[in-house]
Every structure is written in structure tokens, then in C-alpha cells.
Backbone as CSV, one residue per row, in Angstrom:
resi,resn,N_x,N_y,N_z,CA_x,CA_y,CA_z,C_x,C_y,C_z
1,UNK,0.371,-10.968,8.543,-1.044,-10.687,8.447,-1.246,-9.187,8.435
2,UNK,-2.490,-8.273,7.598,-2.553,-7.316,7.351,-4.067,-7.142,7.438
3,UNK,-4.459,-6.493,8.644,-6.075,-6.010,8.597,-6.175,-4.201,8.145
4,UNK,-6.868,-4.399,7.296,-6.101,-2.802,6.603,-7.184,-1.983,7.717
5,UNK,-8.211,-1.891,7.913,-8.886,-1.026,8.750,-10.908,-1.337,8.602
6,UNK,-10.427,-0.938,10.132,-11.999,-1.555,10.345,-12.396,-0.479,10.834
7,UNK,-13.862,0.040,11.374,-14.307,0.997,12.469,-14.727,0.319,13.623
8,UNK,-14.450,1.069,14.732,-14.895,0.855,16.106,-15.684,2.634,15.993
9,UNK,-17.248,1.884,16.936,-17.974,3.360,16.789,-18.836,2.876,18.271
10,UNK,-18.100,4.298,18.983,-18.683,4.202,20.235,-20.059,5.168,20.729
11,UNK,-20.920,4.390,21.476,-22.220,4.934,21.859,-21.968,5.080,23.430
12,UNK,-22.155,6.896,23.535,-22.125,7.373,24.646,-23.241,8.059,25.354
13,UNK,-23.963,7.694,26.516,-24.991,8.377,26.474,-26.307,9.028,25.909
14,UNK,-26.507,7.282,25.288,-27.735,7.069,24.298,-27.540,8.163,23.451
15,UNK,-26.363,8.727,23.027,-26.067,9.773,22.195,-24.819,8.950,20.756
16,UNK,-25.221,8.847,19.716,-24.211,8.834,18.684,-22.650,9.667,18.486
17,UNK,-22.307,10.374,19.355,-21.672,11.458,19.347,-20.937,11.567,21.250
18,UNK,-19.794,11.553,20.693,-19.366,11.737,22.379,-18.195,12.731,22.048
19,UNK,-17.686,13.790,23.143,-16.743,14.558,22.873,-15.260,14.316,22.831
20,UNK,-14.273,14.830,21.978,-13.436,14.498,21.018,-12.192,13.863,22.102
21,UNK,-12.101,14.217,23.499,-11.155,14.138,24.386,-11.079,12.761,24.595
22,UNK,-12.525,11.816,25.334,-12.879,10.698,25.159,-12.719,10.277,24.115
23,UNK,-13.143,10.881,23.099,-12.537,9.068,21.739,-11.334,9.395,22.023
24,UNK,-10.380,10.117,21.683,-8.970,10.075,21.815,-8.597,9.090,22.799
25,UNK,-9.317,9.249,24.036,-8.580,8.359,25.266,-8.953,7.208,25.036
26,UNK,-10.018,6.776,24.565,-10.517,5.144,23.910,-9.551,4.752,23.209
27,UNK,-9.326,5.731,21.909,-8.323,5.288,20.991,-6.838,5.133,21.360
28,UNK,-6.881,5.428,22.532,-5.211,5.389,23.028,-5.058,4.303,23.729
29,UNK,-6.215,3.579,24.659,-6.244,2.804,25.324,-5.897,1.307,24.826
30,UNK,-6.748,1.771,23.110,-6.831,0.838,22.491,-5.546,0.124,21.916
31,UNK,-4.778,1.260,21.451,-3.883,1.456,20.753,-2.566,0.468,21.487
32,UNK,-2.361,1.140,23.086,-1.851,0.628,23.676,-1.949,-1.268,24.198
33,UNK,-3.474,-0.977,24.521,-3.794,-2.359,24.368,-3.329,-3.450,23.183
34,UNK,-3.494,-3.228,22.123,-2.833,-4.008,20.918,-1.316,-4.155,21.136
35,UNK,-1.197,-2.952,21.123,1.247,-2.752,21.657,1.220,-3.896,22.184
36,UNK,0.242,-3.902,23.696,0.859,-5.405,24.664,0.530,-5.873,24.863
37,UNK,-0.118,-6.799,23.976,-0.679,-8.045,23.752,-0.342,-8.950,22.689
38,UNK,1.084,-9.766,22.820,1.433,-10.336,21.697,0.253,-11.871,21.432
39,UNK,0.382,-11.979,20.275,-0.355,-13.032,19.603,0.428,-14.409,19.559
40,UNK,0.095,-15.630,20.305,1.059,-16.560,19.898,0.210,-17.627,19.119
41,UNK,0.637,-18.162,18.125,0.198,-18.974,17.702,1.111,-20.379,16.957
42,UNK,0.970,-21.786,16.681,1.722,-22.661,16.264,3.310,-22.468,16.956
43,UNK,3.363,-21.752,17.975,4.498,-21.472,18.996,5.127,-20.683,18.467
44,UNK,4.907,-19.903,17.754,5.388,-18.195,17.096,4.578,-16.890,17.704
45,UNK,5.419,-16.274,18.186,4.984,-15.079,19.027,5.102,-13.952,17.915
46,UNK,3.907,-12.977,17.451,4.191,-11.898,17.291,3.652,-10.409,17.726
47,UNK,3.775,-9.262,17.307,3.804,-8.425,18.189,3.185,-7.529,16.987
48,UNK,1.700,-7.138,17.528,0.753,-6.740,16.408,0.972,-4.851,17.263
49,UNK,1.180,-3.502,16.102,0.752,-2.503,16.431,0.033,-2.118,15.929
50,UNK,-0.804,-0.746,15.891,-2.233,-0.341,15.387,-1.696,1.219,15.173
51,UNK,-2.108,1.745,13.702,-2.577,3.018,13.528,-4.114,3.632,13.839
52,UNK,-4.556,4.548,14.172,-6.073,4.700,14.946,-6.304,6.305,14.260
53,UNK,-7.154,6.119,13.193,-8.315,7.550,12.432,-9.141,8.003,13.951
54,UNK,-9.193,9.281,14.766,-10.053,9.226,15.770,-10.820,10.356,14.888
55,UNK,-12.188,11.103,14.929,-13.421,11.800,15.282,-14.443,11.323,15.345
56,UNK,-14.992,12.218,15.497,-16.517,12.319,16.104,-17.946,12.854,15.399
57,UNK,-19.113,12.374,15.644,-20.230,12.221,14.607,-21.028,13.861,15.610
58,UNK,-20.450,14.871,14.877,-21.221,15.810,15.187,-22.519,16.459,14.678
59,UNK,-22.669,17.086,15.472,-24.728,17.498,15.437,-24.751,17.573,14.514
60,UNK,-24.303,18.660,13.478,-24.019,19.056,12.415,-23.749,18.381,11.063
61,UNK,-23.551,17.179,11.170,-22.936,15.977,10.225,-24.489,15.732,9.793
62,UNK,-24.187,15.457,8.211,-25.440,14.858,7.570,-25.827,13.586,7.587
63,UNK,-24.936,12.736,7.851,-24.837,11.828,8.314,-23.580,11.166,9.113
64,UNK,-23.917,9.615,9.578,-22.576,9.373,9.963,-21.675,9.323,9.011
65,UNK,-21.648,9.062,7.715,-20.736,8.409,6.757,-19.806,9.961,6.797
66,UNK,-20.119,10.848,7.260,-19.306,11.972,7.057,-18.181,11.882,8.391
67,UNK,-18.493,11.050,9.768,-17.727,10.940,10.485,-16.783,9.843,9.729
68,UNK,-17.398,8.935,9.083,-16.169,7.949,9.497,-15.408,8.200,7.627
69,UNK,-15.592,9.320,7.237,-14.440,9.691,5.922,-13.474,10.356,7.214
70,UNK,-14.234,11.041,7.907,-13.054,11.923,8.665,-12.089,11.426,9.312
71,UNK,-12.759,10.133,9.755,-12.084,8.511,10.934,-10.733,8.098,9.439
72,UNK,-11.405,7.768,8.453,-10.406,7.349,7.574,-9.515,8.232,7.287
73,UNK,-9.505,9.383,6.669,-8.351,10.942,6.110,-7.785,10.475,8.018
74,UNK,-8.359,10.661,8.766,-6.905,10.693,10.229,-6.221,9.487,10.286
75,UNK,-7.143,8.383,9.884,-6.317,6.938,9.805,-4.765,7.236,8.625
76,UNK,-5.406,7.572,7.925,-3.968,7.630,6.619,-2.855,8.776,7.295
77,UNK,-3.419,9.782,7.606,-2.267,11.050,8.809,-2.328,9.712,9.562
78,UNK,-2.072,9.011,10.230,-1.738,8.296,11.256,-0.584,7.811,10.760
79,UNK,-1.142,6.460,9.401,-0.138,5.764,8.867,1.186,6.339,8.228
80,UNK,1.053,7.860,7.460,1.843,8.372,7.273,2.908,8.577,8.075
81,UNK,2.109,9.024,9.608,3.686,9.441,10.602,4.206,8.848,11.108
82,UNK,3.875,7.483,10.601,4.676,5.953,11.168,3.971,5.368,11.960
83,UNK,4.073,4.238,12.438,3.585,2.813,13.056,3.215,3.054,14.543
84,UNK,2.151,2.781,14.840,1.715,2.606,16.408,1.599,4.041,16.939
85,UNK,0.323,4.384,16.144,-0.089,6.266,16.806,-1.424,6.537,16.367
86,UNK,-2.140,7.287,17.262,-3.099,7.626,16.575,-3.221,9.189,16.471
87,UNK,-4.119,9.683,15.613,-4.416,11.246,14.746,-5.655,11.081,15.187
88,UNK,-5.955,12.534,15.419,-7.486,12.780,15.813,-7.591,14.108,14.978
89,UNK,-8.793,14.559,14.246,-9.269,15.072,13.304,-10.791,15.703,13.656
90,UNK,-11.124,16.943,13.192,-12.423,17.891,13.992,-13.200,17.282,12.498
């Protein structure tokens, strides 16, 4: 099975925008979370990892769609440097 990429978009402090340290640590949590949590199903166990695009929707952004090109360009630096990591991107 192959979920090519979805967004997760977190709301911090009735604010669209949270600082870059926190998503990173979300995205790591996450990341990790997937590592260890195998999937069993029809009595076949497998063992799902995650590449993770991290930034952030700053003041400055014209919109969001400009965060989440930036979420995608770090997703692909992710996939590039191999399996189960995430890239964070200004």
C-alpha cells in the first residue's frame, strides 16, 4: 500500500501559524509514532514508515497554499534522503 501524501495542518493558539520548533516536534512525534505501530491485518503484520514536508504559514504568506508548496518541496528533500525522516523548510 502507498499513500503518496496528505497534509496535517495544525491550529495553535487560535493562530494559523505556530513556530517552526513545534511543528518539527509534532512532525517527529508523528513520524515516530507511525515507526511503532505495526498494522496487522488478515494475520499479516506490516511495518508502515513516513517521510514528513514540515513549515509553517507565516504572517507574510499570501496565502496558505504558499505554506503547504513549502510542506511539499520539504516532503520530496525528505523522500530523497531516504525512508523514515522528516525535512523542515523556512
Amino acid at each position: 500500500w502507498v499513500i503518496d501524501l496528505f497534509h496535517l495542518v495544525l491550529k495553535i493558539s487560535n493562530r494559523f501559524y505556530t513556530d517552526m520548533e513545534h511543528a518539527r516536534k509534532c512532525a517527529e512525534r508523528l513520524r515516530q509514532l507511525i515507526a511503532t505501530t505495526p498494522i496487522t491485518q488478515d494475520n499479516q503484520t506490516i511495518s508502515i514508515t513516513t517521510s514528513i514536508g514540515v513549515s509553517i504559514l507565516q504572517e507574510n504568506d499570501p496565502c496558505a497554499d504558499t505554506a503547504l508548496v513549502r510542506a511539499d518541496n520539504a516532503l520530496y528533500c525528505a523522500k530523497k534522503a531516504g525512508r523514515n525522516r522528516i525535512h523542515v523548510t523556512i
